[in-house]
KEVOBA-477373 format. One record per atom (N, C-alpha, C): chain; atom name; x negated, y, z negated; residue number from 0; residue in three letters. Coordinates in pm, 1 decimal. Layout:
BEGIN
c A&a CA&x X&y Y&z Z&k NUM&r ala
...
This chain:
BEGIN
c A&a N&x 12570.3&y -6620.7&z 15853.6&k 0&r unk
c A&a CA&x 12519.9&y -6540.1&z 15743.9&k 0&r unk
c A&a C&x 12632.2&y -6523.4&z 15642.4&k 0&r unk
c A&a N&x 12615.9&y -6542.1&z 15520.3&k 1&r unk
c A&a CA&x 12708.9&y -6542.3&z 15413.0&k 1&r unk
c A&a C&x 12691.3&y -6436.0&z 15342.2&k 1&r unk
c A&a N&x 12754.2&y -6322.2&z 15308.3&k 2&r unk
c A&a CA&x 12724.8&y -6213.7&z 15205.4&k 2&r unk
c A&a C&x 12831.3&y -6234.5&z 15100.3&k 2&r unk
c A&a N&x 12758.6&y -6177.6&z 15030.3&k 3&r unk
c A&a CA&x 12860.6&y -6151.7&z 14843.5&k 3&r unk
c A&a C&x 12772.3&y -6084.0&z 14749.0&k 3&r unk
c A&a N&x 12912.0&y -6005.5&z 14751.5&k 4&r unk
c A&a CA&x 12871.4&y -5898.7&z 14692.9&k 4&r unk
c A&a C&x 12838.7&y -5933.6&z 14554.2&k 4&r unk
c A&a N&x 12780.3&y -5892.3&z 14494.9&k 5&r unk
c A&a CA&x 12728.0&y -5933.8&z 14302.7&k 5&r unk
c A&a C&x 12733.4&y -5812.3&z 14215.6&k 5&r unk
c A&a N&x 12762.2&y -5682.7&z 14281.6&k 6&r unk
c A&a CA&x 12783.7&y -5591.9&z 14233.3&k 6&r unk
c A&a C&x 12842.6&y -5448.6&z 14282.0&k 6&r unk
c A&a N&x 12954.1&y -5363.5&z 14223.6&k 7&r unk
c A&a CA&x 12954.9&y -5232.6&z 14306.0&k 7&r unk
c A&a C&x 13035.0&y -5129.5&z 14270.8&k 7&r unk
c A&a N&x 12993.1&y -5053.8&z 14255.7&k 8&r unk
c A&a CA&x 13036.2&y -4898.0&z 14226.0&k 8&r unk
c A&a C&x 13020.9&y -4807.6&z 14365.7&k 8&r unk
c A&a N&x 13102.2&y -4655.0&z 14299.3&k 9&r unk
c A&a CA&x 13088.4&y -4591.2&z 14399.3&k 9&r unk
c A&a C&x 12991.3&y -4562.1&z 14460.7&k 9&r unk
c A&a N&x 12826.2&y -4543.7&z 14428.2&k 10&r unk
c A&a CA&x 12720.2&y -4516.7&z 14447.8&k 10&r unk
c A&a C&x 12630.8&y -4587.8&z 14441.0&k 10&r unk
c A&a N&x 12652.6&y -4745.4&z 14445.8&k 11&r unk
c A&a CA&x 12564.3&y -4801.9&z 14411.3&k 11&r unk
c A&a C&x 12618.3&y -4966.5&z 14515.4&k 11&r unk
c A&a N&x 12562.7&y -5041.9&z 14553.9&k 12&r unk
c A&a CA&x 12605.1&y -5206.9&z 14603.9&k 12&r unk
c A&a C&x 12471.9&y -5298.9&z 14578.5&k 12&r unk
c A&a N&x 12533.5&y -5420.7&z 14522.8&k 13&r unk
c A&a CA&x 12406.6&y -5518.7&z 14546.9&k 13&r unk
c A&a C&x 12494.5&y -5628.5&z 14623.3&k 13&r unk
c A&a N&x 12390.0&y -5654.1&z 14710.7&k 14&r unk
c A&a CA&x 12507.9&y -5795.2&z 14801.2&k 14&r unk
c A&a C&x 12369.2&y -5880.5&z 14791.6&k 14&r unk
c A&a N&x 12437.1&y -6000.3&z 14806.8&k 15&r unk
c A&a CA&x 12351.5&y -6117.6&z 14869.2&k 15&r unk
c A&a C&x 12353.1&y -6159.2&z 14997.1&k 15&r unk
c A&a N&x 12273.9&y -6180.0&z 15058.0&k 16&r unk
c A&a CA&x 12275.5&y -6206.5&z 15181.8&k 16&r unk
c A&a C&x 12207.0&y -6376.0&z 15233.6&k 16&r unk
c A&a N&x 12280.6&y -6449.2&z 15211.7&k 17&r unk
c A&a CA&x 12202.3&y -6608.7&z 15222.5&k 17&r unk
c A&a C&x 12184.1&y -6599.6&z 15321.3&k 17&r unk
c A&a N&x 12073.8&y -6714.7&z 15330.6&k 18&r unk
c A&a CA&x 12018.8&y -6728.0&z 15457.4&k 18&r unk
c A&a C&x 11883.2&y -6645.8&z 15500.7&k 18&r unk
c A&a N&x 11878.3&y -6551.1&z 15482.9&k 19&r unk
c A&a CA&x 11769.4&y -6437.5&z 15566.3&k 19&r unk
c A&a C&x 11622.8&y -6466.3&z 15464.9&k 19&r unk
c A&a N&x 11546.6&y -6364.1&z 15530.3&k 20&r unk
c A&a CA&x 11422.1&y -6363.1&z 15461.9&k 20&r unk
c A&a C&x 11355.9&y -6219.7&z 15474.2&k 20&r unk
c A&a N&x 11199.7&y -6205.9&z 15387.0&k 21&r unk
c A&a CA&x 11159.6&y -6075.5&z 15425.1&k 21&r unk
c A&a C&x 11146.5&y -6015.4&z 15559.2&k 21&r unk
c A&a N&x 11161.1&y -6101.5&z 15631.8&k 22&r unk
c A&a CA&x 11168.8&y -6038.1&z 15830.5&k 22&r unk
c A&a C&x 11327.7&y -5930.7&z 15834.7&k 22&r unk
c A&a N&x 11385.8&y -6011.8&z 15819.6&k 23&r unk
c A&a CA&x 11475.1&y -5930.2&z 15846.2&k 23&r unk
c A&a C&x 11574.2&y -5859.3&z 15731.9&k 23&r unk
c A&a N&x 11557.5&y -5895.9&z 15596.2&k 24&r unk
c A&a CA&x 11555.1&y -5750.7&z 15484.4&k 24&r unk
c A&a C&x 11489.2&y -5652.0&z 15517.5&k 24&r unk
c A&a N&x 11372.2&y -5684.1&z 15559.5&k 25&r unk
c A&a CA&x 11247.6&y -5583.9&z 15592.0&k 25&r unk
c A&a C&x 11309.5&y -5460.6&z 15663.4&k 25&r unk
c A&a N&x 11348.6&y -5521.9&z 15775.8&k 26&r unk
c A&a CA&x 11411.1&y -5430.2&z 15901.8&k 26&r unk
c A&a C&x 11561.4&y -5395.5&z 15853.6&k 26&r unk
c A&a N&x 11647.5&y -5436.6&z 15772.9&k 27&r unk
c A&a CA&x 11779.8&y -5357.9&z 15766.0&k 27&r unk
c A&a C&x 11677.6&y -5272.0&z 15603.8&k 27&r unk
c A&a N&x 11593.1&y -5275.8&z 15536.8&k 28&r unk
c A&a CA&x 11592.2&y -5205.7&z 15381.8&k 28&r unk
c A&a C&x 11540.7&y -5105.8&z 15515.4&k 28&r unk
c A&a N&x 11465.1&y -5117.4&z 15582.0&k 29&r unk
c A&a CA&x 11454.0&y -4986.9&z 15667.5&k 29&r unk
c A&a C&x 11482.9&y -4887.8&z 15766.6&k 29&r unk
c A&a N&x 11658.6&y -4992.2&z 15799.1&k 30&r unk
c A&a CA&x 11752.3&y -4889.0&z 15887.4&k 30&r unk
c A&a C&x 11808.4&y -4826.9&z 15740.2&k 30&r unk
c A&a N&x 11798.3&y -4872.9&z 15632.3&k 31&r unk
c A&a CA&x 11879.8&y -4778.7&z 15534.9&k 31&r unk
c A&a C&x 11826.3&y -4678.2&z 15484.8&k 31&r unk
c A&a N&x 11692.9&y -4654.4&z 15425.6&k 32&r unk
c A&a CA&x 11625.8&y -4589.0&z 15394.3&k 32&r unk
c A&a C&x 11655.8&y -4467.4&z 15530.9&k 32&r unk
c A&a N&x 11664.4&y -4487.7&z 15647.2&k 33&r unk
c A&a CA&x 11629.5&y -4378.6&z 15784.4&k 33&r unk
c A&a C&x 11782.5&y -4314.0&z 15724.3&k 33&r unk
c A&a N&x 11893.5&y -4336.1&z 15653.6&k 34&r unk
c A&a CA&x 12016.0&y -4254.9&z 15639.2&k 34&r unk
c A&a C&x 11968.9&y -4152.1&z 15512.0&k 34&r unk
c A&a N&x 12056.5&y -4027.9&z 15562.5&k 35&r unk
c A&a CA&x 12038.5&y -3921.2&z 15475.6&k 35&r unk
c A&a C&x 12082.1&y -3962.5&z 15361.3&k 35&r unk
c A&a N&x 12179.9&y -4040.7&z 15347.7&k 36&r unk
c A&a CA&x 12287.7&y -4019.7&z 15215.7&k 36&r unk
c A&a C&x 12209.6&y -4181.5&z 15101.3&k 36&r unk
c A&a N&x 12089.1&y -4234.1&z 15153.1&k 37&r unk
c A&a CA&x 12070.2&y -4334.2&z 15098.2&k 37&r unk
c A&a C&x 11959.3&y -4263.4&z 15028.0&k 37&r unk
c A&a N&x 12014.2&y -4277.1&z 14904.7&k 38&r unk
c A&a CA&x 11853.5&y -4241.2&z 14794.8&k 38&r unk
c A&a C&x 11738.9&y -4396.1&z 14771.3&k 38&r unk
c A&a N&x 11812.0&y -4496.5&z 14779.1&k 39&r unk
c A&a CA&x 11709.1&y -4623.5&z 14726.4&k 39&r unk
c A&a C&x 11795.9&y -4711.3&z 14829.8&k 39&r unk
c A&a N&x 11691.7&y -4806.9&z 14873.7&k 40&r unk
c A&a CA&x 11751.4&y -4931.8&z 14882.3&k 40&r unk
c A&a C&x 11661.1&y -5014.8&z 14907.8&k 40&r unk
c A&a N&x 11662.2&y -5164.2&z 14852.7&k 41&r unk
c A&a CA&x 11522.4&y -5232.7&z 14719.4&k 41&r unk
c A&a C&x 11609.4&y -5376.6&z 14829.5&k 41&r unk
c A&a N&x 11514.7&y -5486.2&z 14832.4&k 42&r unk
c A&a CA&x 11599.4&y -5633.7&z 14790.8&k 42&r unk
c A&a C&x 11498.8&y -5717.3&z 14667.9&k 42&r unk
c A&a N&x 11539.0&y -5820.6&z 14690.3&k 43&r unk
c A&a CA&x 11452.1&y -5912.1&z 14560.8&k 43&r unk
c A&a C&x 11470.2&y -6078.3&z 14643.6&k 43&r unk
c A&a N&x 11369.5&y -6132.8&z 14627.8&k 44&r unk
c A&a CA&x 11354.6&y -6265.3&z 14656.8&k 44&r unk
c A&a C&x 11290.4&y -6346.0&z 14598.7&k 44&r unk
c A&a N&x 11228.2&y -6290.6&z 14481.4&k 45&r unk
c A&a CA&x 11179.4&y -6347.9&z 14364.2&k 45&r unk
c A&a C&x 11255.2&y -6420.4&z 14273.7&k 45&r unk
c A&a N&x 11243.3&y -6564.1&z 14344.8&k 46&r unk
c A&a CA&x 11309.2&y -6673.3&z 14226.1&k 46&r unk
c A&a C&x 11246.3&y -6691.0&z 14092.3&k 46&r unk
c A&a N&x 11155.4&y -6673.5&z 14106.0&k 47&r unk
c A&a CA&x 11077.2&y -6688.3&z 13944.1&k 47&r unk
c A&a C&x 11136.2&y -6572.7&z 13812.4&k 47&r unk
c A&a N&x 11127.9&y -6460.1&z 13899.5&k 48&r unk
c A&a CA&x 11114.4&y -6340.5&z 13827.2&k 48&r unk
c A&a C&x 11266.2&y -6277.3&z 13812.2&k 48&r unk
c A&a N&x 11368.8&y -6372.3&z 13899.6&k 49&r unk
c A&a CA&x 11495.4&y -6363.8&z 13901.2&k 49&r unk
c A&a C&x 11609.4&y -6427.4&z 13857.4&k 49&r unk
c A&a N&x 11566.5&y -6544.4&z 13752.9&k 50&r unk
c A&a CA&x 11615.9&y -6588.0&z 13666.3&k 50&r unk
c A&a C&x 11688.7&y -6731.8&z 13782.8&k 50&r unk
c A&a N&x 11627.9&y -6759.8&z 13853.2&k 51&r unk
c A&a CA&x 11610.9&y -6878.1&z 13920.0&k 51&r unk
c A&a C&x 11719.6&y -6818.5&z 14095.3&k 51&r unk
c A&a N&x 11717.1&y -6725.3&z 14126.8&k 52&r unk
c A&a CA&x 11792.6&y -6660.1&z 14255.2&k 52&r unk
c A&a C&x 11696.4&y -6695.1&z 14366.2&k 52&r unk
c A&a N&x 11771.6&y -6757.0&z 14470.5&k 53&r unk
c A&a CA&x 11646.7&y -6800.2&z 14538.4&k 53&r unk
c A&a C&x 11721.4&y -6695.4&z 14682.0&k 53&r unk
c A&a N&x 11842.8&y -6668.8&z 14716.6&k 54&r unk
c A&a CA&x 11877.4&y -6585.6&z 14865.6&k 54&r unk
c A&a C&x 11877.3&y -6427.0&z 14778.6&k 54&r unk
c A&a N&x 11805.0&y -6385.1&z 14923.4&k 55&r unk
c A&a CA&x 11762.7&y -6244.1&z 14862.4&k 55&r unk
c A&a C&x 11914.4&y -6154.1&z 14836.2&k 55&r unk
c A&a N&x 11871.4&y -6060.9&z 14733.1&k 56&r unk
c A&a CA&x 11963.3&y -5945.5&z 14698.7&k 56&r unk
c A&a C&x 11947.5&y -5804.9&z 14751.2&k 56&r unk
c A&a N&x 12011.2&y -5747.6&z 14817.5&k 57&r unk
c A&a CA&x 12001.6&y -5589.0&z 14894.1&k 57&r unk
c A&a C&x 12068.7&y -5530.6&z 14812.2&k 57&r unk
c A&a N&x 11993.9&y -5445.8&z 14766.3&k 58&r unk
c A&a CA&x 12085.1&y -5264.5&z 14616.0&k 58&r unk
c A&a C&x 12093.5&y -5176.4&z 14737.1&k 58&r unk
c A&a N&x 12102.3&y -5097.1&z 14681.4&k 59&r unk
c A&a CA&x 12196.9&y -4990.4&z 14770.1&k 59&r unk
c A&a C&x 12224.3&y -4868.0&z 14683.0&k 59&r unk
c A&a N&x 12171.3&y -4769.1&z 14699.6&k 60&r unk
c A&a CA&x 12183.6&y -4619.3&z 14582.3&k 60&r unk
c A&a C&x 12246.2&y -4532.2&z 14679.0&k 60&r unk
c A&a N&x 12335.3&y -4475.7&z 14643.4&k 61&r unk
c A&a CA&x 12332.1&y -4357.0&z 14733.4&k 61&r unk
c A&a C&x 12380.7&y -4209.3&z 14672.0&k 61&r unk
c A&a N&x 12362.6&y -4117.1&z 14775.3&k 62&r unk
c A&a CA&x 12384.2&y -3985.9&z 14674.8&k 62&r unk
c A&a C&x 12526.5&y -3903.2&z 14765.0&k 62&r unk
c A&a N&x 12529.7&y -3767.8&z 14707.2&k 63&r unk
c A&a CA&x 12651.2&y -3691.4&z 14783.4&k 63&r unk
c A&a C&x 12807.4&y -3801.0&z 14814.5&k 63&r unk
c A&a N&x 12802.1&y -3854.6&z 14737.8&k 64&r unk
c A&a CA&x 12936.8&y -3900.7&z 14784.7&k 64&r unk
c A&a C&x 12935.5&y -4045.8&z 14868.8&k 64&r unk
c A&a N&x 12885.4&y -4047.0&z 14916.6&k 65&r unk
c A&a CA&x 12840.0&y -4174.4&z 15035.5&k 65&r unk
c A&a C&x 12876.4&y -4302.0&z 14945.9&k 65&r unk
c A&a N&x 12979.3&y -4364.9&z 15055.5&k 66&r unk
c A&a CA&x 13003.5&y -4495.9&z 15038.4&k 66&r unk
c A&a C&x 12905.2&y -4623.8&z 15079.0&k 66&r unk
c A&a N&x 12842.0&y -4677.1&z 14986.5&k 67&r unk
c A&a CA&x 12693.9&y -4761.0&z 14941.6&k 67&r unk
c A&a C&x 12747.7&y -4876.9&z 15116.8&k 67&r unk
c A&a N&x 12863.3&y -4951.7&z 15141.2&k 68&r unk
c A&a CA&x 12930.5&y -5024.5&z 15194.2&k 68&r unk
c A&a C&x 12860.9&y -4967.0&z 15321.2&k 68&r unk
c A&a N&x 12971.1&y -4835.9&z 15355.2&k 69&r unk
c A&a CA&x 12969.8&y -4783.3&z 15491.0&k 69&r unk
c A&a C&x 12832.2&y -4753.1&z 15562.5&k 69&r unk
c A&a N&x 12728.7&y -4712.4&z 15433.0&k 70&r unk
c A&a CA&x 12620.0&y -4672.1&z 15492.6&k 70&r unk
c A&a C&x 12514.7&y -4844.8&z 15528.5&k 70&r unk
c A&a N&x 12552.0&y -4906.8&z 15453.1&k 71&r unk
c A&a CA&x 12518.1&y -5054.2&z 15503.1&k 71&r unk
c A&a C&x 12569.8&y -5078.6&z 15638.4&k 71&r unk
c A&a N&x 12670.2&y -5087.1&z 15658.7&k 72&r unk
c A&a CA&x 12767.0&y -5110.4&z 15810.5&k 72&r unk
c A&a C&x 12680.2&y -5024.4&z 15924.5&k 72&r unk
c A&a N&x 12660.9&y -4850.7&z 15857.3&k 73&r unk
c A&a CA&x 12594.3&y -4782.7&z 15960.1&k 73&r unk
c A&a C&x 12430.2&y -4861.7&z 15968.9&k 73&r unk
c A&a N&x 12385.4&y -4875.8&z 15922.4&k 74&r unk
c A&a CA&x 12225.7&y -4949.4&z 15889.6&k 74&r unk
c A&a C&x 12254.4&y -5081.3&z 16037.3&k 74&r unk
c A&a N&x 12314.0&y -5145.4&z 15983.0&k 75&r unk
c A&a CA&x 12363.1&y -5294.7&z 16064.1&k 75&r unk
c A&a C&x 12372.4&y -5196.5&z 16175.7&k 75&r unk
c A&a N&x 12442.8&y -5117.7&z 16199.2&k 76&r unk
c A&a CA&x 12454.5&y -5089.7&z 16352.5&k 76&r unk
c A&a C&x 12303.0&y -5071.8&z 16430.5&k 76&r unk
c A&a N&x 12238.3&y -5000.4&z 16336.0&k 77&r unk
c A&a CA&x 12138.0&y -4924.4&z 16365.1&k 77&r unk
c A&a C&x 12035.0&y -5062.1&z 16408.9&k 77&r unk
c A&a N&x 12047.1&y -5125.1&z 16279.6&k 78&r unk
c A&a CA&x 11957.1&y -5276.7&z 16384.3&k 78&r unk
c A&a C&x 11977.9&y -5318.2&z 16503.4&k 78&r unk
c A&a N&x 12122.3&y -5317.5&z 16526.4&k 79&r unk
c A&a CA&x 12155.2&y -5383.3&z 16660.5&k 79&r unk
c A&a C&x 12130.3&y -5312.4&z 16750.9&k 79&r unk
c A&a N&x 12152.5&y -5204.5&z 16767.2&k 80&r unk
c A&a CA&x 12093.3&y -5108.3&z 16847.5&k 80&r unk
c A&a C&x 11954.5&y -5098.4&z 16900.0&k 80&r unk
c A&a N&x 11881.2&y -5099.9&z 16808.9&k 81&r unk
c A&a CA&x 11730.2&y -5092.1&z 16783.0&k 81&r unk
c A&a C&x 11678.4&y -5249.4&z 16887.1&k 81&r unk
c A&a N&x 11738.8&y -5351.2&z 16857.9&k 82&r unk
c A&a CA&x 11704.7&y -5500.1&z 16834.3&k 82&r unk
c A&a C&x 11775.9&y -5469.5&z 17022.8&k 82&r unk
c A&a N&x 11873.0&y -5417.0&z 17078.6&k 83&r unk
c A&a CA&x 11916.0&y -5456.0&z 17206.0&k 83&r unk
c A&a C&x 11848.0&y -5352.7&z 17307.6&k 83&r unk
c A&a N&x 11804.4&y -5247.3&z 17260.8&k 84&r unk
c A&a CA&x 11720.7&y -5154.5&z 17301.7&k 84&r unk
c A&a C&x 11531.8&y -5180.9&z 17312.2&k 84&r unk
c A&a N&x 11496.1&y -5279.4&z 17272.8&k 85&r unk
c A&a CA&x 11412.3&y -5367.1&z 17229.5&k 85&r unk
c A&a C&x 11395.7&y -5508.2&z 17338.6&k 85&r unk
c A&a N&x 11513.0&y -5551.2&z 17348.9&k 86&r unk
c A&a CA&x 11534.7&y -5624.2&z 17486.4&k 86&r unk
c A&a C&x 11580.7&y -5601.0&z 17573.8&k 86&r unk
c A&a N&x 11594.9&y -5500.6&z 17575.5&k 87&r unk
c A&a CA&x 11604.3&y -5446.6&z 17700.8&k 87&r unk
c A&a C&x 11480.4&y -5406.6&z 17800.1&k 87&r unk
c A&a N&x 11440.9&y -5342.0&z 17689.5&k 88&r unk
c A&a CA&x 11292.8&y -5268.3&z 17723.9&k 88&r unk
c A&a C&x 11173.3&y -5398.4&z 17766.9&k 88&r unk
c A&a N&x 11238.8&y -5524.1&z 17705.1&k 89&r unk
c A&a CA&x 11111.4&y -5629.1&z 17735.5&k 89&r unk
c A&a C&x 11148.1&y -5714.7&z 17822.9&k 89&r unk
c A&a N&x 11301.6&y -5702.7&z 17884.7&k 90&r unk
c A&a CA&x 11324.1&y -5775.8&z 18004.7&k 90&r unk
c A&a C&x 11262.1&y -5699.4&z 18085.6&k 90&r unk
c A&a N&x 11274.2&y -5527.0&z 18105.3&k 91&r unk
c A&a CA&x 11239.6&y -5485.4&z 18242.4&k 91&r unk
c A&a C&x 11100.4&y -5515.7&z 18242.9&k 91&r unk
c A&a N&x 10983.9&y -5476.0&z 18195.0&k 92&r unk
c A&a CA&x 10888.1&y -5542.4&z 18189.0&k 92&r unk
c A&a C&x 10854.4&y -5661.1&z 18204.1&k 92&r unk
c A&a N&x 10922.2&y -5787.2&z 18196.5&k 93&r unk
c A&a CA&x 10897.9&y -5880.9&z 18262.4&k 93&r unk
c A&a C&x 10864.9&y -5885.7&z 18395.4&k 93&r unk
């Protein structure tokens, strides 16, 4: 997975993330949204409407101070967590 960043302030990040798709933007735009300190967080995968961008872009708003970065990092954790807690639960059931 390749990220780069394309934009960033204190309150704000847009990264790119090559490679991925709406499956799994889907699931990190919605470990971010679950943080207190995240007011927005959007991606885009619209090549047409994006001036020819074809690997999606993740924004990132945040409020109170919150570092846009860190609360991404916390998000990522939160997938992995989620995602090993998830197989876990579907091995024992096997």
């Amino acid at each position: 997975m390749e990220l780069r960043v394309t934009e960033s302030t204190d309150d704000e990040l847009s990264i790119e993330i090559a490679g991925e798709d709406h499956t799994f933007m889907n699931v990190l735009k919605g470990a971010l949204l679950e943080h207190d300190d995240v007011s927005a967080a959007t991606y885009d995968v619209n090549p047409e409407q994006s001036g020819g961008q074809t690997e999606p872009i993740l924004t990132i708003k945040t409020e109170g101070g919150a570092d846009p970065l860190e609360c991404l990092e916390e998000a990522a954790v939160t997938v992995r967590e989620k995602a090993n807690s998830f197989r876990d639960a579907f091995e024992a059931a096997a």
